[in-house]
mmCIF file of the N, C-alpha and C atoms, coordinates in Angstrom:
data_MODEL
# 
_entry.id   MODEL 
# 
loop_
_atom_site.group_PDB 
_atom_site.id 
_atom_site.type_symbol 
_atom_site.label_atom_id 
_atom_site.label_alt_id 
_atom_site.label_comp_id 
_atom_site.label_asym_id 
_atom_site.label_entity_id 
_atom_site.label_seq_id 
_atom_site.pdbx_PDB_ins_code 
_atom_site.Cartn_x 
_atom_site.Cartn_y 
_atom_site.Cartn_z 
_atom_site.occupancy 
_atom_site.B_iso_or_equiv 
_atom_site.pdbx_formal_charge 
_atom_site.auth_seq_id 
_atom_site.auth_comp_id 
_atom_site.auth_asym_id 
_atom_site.auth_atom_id 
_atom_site.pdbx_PDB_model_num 
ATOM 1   N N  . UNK A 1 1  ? -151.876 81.497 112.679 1.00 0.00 ? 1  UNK A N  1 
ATOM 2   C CA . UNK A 1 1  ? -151.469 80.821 113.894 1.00 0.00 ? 1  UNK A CA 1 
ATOM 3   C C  . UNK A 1 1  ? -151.677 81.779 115.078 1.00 0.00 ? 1  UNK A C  1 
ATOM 4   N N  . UNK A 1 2  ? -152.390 81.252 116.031 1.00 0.00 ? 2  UNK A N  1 
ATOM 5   C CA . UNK A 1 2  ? -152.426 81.869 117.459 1.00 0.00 ? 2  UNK A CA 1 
ATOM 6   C C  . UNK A 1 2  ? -151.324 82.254 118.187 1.00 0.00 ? 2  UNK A C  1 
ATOM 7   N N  . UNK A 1 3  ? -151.444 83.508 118.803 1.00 0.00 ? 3  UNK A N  1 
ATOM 8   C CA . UNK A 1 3  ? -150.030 83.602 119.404 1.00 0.00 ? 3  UNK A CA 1 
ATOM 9   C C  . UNK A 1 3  ? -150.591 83.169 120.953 1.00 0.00 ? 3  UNK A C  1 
ATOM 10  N N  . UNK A 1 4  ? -149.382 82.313 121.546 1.00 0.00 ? 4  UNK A N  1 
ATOM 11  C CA . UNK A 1 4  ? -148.926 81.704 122.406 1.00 0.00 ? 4  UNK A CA 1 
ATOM 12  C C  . UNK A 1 4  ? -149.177 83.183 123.797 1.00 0.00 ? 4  UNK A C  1 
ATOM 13  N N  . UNK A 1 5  ? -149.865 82.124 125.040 1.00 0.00 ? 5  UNK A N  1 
ATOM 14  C CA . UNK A 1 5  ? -149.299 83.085 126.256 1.00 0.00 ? 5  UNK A CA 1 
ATOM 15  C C  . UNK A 1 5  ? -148.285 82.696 127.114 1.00 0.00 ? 5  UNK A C  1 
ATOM 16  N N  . UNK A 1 6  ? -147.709 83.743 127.216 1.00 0.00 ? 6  UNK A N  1 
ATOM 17  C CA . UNK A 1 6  ? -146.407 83.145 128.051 1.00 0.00 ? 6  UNK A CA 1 
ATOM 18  C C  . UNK A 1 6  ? -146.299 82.580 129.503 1.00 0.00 ? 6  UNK A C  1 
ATOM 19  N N  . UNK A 1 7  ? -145.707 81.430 130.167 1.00 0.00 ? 7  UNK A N  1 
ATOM 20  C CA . UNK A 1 7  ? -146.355 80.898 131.318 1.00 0.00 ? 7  UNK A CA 1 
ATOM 21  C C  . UNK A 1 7  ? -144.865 80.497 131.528 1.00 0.00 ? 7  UNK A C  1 
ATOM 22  N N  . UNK A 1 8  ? -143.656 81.443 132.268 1.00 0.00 ? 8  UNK A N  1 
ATOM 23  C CA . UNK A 1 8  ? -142.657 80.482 132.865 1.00 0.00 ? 8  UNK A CA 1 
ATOM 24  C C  . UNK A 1 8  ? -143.072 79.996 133.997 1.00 0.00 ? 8  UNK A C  1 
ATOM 25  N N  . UNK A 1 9  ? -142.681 79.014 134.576 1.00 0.00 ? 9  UNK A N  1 
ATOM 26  C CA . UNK A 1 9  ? -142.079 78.233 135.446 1.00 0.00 ? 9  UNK A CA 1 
ATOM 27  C C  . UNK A 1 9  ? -141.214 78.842 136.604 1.00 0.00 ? 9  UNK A C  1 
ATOM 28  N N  . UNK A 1 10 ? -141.048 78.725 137.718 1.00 0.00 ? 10 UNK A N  1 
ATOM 29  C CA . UNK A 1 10 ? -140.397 79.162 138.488 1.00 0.00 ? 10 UNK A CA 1 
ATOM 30  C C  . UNK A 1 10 ? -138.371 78.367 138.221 1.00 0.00 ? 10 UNK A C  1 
ATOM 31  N N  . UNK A 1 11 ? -138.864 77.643 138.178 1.00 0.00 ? 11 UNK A N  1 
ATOM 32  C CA . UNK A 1 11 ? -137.844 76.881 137.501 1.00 0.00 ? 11 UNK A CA 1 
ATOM 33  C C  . UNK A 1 11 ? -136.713 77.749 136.464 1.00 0.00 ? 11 UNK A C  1 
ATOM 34  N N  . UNK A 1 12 ? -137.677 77.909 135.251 1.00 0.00 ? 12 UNK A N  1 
ATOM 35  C CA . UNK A 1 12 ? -137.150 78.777 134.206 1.00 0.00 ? 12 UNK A CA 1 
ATOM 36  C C  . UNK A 1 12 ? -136.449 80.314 135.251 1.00 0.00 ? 12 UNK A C  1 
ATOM 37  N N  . UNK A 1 13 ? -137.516 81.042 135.514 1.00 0.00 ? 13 UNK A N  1 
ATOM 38  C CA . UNK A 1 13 ? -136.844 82.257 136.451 1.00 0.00 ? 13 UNK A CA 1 
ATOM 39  C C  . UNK A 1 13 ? -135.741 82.179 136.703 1.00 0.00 ? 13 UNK A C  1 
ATOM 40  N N  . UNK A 1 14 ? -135.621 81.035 138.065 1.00 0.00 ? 14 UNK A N  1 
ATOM 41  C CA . UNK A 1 14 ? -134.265 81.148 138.768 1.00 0.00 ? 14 UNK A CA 1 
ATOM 42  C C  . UNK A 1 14 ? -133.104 80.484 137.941 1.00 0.00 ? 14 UNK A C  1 
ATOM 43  N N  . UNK A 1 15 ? -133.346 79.615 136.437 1.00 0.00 ? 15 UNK A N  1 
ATOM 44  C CA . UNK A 1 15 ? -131.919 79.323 135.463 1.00 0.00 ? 15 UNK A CA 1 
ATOM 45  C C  . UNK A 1 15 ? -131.833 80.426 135.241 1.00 0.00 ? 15 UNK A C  1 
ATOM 46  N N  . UNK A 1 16 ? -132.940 81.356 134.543 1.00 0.00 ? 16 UNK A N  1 
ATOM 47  C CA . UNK A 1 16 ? -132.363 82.592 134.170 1.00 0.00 ? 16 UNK A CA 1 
ATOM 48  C C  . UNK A 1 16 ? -131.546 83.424 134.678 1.00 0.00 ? 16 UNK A C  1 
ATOM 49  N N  . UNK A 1 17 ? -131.976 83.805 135.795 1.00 0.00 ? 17 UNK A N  1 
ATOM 50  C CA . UNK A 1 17 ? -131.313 84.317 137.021 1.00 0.00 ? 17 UNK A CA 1 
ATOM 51  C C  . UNK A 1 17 ? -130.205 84.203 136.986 1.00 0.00 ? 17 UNK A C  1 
ATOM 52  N N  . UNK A 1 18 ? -129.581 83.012 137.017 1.00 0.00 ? 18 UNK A N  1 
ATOM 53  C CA . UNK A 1 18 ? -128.462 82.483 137.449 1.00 0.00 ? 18 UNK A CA 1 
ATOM 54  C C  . UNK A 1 18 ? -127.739 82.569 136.299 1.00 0.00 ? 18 UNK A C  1 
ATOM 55  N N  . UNK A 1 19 ? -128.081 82.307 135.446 1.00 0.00 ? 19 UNK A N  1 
ATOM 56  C CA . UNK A 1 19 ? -127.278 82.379 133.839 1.00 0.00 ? 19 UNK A CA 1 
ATOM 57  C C  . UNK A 1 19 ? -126.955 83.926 133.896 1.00 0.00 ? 19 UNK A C  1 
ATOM 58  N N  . UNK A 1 20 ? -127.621 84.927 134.096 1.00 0.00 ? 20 UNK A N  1 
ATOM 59  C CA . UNK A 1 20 ? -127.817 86.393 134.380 1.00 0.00 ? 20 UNK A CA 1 
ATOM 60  C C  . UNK A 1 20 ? -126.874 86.841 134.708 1.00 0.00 ? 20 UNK A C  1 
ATOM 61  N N  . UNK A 1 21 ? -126.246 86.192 136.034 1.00 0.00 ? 21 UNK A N  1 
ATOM 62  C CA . UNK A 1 21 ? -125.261 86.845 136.492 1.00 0.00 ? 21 UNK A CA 1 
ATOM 63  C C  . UNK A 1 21 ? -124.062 86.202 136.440 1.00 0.00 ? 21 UNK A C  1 
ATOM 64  N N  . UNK A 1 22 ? -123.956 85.632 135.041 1.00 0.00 ? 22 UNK A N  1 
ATOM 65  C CA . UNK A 1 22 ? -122.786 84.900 134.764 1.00 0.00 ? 22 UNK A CA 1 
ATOM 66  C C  . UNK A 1 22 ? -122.708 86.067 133.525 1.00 0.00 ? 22 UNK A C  1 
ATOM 67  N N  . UNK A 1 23 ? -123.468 86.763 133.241 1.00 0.00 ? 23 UNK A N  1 
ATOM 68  C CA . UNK A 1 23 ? -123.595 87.239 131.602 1.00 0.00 ? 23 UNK A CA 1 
ATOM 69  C C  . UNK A 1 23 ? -124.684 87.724 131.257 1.00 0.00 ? 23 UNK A C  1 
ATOM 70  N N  . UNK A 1 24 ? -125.202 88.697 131.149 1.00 0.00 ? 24 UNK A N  1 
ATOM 71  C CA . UNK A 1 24 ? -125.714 89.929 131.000 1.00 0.00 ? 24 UNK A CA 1 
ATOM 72  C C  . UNK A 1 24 ? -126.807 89.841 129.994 1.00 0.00 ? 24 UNK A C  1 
ATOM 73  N N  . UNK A 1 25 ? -126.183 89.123 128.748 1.00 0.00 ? 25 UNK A N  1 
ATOM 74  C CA . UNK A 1 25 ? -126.668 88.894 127.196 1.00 0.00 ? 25 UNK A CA 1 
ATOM 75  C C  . UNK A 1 25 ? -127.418 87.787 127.231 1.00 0.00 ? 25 UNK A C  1 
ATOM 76  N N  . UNK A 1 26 ? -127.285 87.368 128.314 1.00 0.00 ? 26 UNK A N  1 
ATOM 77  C CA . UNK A 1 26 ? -128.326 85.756 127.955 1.00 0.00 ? 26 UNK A CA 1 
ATOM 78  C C  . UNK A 1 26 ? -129.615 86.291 128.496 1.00 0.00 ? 26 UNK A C  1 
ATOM 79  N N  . UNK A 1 27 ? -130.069 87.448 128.691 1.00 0.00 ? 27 UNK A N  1 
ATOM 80  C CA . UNK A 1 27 ? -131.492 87.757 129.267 1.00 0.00 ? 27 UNK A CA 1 
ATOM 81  C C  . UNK A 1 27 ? -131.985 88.415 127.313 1.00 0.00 ? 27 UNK A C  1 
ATOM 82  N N  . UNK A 1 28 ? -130.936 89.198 126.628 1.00 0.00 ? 28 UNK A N  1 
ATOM 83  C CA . UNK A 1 28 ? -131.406 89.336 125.901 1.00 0.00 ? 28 UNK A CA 1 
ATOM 84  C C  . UNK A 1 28 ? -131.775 87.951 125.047 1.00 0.00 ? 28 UNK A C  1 
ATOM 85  N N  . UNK A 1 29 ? -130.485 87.103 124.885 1.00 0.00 ? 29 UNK A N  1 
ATOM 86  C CA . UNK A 1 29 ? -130.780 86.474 124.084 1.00 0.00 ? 29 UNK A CA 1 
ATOM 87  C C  . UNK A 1 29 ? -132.105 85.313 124.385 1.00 0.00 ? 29 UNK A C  1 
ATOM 88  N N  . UNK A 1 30 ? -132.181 85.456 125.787 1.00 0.00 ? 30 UNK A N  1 
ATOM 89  C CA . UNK A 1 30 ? -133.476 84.159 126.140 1.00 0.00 ? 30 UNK A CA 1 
ATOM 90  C C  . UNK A 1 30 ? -134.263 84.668 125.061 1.00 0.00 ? 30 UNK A C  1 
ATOM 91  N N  . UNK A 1 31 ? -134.790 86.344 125.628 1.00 0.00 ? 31 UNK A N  1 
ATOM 92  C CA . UNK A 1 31 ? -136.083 86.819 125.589 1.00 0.00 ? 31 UNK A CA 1 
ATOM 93  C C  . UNK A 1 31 ? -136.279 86.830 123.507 1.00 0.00 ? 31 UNK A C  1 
ATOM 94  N N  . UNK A 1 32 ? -135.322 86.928 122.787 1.00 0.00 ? 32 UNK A N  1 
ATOM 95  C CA . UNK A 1 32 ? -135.490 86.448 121.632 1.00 0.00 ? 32 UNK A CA 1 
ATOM 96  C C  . UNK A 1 32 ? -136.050 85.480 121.046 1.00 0.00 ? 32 UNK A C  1 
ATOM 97  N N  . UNK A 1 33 ? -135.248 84.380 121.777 1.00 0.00 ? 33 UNK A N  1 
ATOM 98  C CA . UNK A 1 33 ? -135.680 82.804 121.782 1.00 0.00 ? 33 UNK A CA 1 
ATOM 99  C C  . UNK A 1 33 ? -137.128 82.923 122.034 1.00 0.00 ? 33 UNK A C  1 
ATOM 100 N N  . UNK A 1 34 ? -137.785 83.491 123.331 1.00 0.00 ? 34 UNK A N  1 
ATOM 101 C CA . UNK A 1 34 ? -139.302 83.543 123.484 1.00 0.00 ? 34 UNK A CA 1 
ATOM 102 C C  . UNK A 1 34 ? -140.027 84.106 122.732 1.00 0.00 ? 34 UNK A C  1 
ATOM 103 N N  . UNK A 1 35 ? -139.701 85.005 122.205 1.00 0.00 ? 35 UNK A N  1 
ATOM 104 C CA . UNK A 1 35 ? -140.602 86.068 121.459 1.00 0.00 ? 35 UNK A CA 1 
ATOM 105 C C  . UNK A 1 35 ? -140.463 84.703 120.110 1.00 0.00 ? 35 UNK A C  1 
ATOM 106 N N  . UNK A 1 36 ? -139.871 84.523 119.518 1.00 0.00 ? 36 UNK A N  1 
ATOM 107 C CA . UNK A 1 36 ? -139.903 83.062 118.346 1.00 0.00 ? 36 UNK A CA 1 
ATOM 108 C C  . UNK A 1 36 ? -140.728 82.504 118.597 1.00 0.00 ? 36 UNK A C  1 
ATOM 109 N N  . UNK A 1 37 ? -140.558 81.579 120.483 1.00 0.00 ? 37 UNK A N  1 
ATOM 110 C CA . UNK A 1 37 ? -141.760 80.700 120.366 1.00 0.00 ? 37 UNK A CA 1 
ATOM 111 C C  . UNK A 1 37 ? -143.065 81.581 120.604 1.00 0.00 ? 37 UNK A C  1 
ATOM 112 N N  . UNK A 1 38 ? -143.419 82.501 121.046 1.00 0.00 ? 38 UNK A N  1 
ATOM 113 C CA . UNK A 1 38 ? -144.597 83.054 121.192 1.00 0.00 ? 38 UNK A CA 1 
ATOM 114 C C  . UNK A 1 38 ? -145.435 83.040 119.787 1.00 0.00 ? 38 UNK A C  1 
ATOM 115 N N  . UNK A 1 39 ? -144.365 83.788 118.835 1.00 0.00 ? 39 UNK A N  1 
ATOM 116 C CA . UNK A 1 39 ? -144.992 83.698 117.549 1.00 0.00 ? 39 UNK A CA 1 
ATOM 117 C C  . UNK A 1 39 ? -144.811 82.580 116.935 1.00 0.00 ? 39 UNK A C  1 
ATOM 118 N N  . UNK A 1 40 ? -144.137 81.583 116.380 1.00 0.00 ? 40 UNK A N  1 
ATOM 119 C CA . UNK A 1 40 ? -143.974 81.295 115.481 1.00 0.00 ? 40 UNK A CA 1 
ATOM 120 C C  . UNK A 1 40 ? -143.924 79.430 115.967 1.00 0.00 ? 40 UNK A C  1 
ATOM 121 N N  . UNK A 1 41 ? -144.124 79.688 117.378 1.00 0.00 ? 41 UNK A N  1 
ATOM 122 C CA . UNK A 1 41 ? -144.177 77.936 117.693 1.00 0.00 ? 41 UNK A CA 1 
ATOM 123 C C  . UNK A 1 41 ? -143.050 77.185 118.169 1.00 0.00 ? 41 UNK A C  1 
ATOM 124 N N  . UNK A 1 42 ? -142.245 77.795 117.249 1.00 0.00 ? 42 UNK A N  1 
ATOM 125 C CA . UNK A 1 42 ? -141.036 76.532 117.916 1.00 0.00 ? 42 UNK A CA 1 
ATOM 126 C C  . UNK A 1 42 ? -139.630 77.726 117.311 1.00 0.00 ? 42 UNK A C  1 
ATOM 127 N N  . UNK A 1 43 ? -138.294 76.777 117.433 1.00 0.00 ? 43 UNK A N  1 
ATOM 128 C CA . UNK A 1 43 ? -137.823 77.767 117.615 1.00 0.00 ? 43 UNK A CA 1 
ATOM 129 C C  . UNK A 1 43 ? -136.822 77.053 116.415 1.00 0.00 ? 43 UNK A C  1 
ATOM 130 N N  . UNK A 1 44 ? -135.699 78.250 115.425 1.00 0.00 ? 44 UNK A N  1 
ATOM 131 C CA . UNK A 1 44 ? -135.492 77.361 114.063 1.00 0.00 ? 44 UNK A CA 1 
ATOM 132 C C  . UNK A 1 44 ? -134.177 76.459 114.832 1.00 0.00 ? 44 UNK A C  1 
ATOM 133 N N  . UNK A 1 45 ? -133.674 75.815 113.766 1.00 0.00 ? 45 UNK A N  1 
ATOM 134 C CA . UNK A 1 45 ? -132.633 74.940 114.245 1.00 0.00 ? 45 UNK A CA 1 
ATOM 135 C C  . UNK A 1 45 ? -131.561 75.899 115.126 1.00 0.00 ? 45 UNK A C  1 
ATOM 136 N N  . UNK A 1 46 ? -130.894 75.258 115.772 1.00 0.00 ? 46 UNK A N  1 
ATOM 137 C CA . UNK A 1 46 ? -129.889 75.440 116.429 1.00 0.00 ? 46 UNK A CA 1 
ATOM 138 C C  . UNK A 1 46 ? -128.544 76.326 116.042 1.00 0.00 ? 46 UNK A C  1 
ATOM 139 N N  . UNK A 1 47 ? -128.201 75.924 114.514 1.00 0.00 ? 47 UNK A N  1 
ATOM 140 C CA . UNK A 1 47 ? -127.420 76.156 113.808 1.00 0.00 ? 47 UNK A CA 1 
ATOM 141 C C  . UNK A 1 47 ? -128.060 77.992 113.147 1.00 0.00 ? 47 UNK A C  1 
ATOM 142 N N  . UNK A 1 48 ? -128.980 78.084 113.339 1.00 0.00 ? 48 UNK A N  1 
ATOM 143 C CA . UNK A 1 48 ? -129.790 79.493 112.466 1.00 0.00 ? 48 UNK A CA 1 
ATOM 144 C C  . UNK A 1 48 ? -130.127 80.374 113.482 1.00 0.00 ? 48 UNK A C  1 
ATOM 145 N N  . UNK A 1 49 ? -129.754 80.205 115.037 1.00 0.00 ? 49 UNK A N  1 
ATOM 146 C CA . UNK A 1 49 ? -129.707 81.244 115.834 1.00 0.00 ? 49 UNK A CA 1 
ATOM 147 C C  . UNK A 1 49 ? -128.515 81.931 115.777 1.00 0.00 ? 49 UNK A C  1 
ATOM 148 N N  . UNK A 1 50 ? -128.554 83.297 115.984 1.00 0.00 ? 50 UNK A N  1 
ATOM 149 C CA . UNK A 1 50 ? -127.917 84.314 116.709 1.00 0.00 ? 50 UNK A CA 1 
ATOM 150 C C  . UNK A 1 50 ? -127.750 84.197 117.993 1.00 0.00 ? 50 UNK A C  1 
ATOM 151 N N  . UNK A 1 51 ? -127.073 83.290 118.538 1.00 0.00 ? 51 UNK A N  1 
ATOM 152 C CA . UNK A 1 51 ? -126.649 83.714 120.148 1.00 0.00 ? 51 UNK A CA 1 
ATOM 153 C C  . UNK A 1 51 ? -125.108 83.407 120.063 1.00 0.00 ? 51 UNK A C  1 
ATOM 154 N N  . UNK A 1 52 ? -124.512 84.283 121.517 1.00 0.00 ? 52 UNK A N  1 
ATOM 155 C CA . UNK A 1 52 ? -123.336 83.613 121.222 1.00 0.00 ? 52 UNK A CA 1 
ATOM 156 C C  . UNK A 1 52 ? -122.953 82.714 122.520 1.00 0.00 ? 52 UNK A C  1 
ATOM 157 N N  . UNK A 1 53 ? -124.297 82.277 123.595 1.00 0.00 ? 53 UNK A N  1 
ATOM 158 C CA . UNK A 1 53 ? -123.657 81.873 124.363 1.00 0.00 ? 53 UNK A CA 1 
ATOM 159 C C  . UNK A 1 53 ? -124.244 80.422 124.854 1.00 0.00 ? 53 UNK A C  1 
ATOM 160 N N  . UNK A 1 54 ? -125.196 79.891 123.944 1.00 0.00 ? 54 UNK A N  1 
ATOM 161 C CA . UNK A 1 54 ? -125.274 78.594 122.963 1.00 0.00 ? 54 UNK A CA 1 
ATOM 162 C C  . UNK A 1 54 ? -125.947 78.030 124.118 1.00 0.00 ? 54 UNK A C  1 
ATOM 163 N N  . UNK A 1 55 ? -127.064 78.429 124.846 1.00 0.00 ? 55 UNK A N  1 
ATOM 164 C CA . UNK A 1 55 ? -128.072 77.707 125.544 1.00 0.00 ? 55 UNK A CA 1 
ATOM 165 C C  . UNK A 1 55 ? -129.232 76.784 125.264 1.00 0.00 ? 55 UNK A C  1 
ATOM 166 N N  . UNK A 1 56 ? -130.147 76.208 126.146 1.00 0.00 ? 56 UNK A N  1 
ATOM 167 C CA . UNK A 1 56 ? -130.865 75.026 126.114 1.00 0.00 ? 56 UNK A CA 1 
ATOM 168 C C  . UNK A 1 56 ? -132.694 75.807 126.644 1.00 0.00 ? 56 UNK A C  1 
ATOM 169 N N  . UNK A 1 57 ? -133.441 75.958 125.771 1.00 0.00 ? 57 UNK A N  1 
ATOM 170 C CA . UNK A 1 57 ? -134.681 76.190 126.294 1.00 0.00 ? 57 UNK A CA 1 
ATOM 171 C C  . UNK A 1 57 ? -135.751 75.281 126.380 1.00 0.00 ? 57 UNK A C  1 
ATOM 172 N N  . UNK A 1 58 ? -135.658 74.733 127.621 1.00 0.00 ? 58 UNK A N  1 
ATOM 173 C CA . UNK A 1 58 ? -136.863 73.680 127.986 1.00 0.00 ? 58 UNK A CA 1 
ATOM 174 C C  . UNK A 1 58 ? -138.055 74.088 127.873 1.00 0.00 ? 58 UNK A C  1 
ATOM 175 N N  . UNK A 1 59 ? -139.233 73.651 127.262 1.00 0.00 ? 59 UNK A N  1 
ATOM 176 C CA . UNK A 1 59 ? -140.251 74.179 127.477 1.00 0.00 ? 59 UNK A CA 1 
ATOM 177 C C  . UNK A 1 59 ? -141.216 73.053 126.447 1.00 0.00 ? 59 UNK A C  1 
ATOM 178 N N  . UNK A 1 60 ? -142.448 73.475 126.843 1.00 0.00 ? 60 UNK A N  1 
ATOM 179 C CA . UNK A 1 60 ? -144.044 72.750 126.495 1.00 0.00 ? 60 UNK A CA 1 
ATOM 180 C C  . UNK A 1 60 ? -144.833 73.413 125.764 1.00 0.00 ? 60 UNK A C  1 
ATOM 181 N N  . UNK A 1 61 ? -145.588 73.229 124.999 1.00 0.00 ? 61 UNK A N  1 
ATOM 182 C CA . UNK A 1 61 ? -146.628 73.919 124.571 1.00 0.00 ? 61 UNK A CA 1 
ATOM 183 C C  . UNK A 1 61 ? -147.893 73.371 125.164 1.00 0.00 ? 61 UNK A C  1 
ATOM 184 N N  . UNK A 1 62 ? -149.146 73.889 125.327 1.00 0.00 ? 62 UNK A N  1 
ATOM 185 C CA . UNK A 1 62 ? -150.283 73.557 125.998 1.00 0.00 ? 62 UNK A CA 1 
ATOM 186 C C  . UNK A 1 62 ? -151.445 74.278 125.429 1.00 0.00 ? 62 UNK A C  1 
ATOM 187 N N  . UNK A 1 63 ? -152.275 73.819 124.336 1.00 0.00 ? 63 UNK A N  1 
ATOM 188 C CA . UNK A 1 63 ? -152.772 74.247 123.977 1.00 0.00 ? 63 UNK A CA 1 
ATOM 189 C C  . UNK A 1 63 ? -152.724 75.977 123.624 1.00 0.00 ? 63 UNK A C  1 
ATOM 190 N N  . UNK A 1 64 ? -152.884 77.276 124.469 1.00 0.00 ? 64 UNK A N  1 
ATOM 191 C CA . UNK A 1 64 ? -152.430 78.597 123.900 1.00 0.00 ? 64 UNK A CA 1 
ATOM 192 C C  . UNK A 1 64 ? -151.414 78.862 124.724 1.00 0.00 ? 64 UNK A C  1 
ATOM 193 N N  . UNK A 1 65 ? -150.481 78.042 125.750 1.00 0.00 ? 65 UNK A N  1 
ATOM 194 C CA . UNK A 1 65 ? -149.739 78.936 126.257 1.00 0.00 ? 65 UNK A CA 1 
ATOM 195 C C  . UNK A 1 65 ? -148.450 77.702 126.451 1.00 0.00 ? 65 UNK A C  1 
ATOM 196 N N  . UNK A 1 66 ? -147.192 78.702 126.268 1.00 0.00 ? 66 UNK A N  1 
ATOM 197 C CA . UNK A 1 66 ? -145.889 78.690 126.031 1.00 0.00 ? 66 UNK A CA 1 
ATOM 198 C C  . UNK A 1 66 ? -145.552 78.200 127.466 1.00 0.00 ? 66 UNK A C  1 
ATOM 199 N N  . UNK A 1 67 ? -145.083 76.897 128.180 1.00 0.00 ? 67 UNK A N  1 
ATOM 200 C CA . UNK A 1 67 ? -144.606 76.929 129.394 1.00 0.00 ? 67 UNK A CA 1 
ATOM 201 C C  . UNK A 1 67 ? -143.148 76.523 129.184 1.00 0.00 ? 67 UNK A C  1 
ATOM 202 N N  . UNK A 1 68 ? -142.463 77.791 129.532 1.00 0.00 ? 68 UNK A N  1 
ATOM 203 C CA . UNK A 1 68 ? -141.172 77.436 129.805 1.00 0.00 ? 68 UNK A CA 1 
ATOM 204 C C  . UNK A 1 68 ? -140.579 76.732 131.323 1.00 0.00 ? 68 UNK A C  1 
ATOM 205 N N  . UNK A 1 69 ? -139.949 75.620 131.157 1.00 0.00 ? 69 UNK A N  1 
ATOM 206 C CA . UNK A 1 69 ? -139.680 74.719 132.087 1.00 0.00 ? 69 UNK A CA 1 
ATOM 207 C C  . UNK A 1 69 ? -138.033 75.038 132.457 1.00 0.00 ? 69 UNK A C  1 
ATOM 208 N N  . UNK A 1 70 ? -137.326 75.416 132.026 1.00 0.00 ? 70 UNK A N  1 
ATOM 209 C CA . UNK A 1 70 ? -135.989 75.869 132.393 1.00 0.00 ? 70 UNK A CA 1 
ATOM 210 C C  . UNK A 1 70 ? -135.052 76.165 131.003 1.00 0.00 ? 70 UNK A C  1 
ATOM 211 N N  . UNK A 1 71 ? -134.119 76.506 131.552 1.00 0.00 ? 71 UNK A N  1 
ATOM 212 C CA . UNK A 1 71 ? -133.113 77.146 130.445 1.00 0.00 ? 71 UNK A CA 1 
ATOM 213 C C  . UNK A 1 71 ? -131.255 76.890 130.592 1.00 0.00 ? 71 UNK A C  1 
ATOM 214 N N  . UNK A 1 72 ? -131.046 76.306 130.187 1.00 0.00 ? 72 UNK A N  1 
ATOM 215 C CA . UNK A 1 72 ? -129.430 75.591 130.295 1.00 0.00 ? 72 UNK A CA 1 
ATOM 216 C C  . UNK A 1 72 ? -128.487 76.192 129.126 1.00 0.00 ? 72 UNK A C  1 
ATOM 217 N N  . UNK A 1 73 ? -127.286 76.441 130.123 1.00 0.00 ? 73 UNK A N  1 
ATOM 218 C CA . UNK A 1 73 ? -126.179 76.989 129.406 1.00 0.00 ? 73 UNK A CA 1 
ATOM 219 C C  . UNK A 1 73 ? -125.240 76.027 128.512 1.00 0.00 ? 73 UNK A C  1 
ATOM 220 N N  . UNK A 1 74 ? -125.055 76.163 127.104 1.00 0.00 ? 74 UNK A N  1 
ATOM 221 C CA . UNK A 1 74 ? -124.392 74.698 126.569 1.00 0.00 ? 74 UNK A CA 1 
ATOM 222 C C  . UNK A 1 74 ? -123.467 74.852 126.086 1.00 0.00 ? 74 UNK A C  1 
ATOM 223 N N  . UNK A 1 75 ? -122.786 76.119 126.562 1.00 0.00 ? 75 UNK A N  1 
ATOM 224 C CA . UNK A 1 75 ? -121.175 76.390 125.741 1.00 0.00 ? 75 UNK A CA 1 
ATOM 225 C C  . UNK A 1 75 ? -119.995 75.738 127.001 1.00 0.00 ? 75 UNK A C  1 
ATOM 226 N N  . UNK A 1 76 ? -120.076 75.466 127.993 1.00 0.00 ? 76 UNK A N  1 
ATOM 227 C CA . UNK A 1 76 ? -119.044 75.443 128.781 1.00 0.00 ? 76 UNK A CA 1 
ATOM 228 C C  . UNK A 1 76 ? -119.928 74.439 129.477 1.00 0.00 ? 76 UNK A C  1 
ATOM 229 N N  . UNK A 1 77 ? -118.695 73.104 129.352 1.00 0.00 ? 77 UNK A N  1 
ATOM 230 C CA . UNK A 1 77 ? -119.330 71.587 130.175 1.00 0.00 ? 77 UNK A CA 1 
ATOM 231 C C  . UNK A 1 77 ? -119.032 71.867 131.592 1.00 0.00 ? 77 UNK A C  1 
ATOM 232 N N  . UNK A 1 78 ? -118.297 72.588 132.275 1.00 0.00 ? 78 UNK A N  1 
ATOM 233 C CA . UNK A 1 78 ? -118.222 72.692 133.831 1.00 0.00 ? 78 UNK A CA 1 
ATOM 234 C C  . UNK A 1 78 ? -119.023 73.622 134.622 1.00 0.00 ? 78 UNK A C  1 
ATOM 235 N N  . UNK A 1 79 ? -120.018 74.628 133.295 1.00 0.00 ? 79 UNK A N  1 
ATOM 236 C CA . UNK A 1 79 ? -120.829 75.450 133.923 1.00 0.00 ? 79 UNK A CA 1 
ATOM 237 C C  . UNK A 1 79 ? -121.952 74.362 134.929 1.00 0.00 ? 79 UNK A C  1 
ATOM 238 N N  . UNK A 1 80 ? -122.175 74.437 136.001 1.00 0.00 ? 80 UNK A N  1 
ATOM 239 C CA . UNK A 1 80 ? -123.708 73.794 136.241 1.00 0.00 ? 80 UNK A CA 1 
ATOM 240 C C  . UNK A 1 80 ? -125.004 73.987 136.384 1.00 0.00 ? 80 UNK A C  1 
ATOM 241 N N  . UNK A 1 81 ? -125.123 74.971 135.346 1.00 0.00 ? 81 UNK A N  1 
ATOM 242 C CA . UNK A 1 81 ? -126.660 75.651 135.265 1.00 0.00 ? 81 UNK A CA 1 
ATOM 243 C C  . UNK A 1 81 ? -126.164 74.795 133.698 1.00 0.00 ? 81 UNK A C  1 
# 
C-alpha cells in the first residue's frame, strides 16, 4: 500500500489550534491518528485507540493524498470545537 501525502485543510489547522489550547495532548494524540492514516488508510475502530480525550477526525482520501478537513473534540457536549 502507498503511503498517503499529507494535505490539511486550513480548517483542520485552526480545530487543531483551538483544541491545543484547551490541552496540550491532543496535538500529540491528532498527530498519531495521522501517522495511522498516512500508513495504513484509515484509522482502527474507535474503541482500539489510545486517546484520552476522545476526538473526531474529518478527513478524505484522494487518490495519494490524506486531506484532513477538520478535527472535533467528543468528550465534553458543551465544548464547541
Amino acid at each position: 500500500m502507498k503511503k498517503l501525502r499529507f494535505k490539511p485543510r486550513a480548517t483542520f489547522n485552526a480545530d487543531l489550534k483551538r483544541l491545543a489550547s484547551l490541552d496540550r495532548n491532543i496535538i500529540d494524540e491528532a498527530r498519531a491518528a495521522i501517522d495511522l492514516l498516512l500508513e495504513a488508510h484509515q484509522l482502527p475502530p474507535e474503541n482500539q485507540l489510545n486517546d484520552t480525550n476522545g476526538f473526531l477526525v474529518v478527513y478524505t482520501i484522494d487518490e495519494d493524498e490524506l486531506i484532513l478537513i477538520g478535527i472535533r473534540r467528543g468528550d465534553n457536549p458543551n465544548c464547541p470545537y
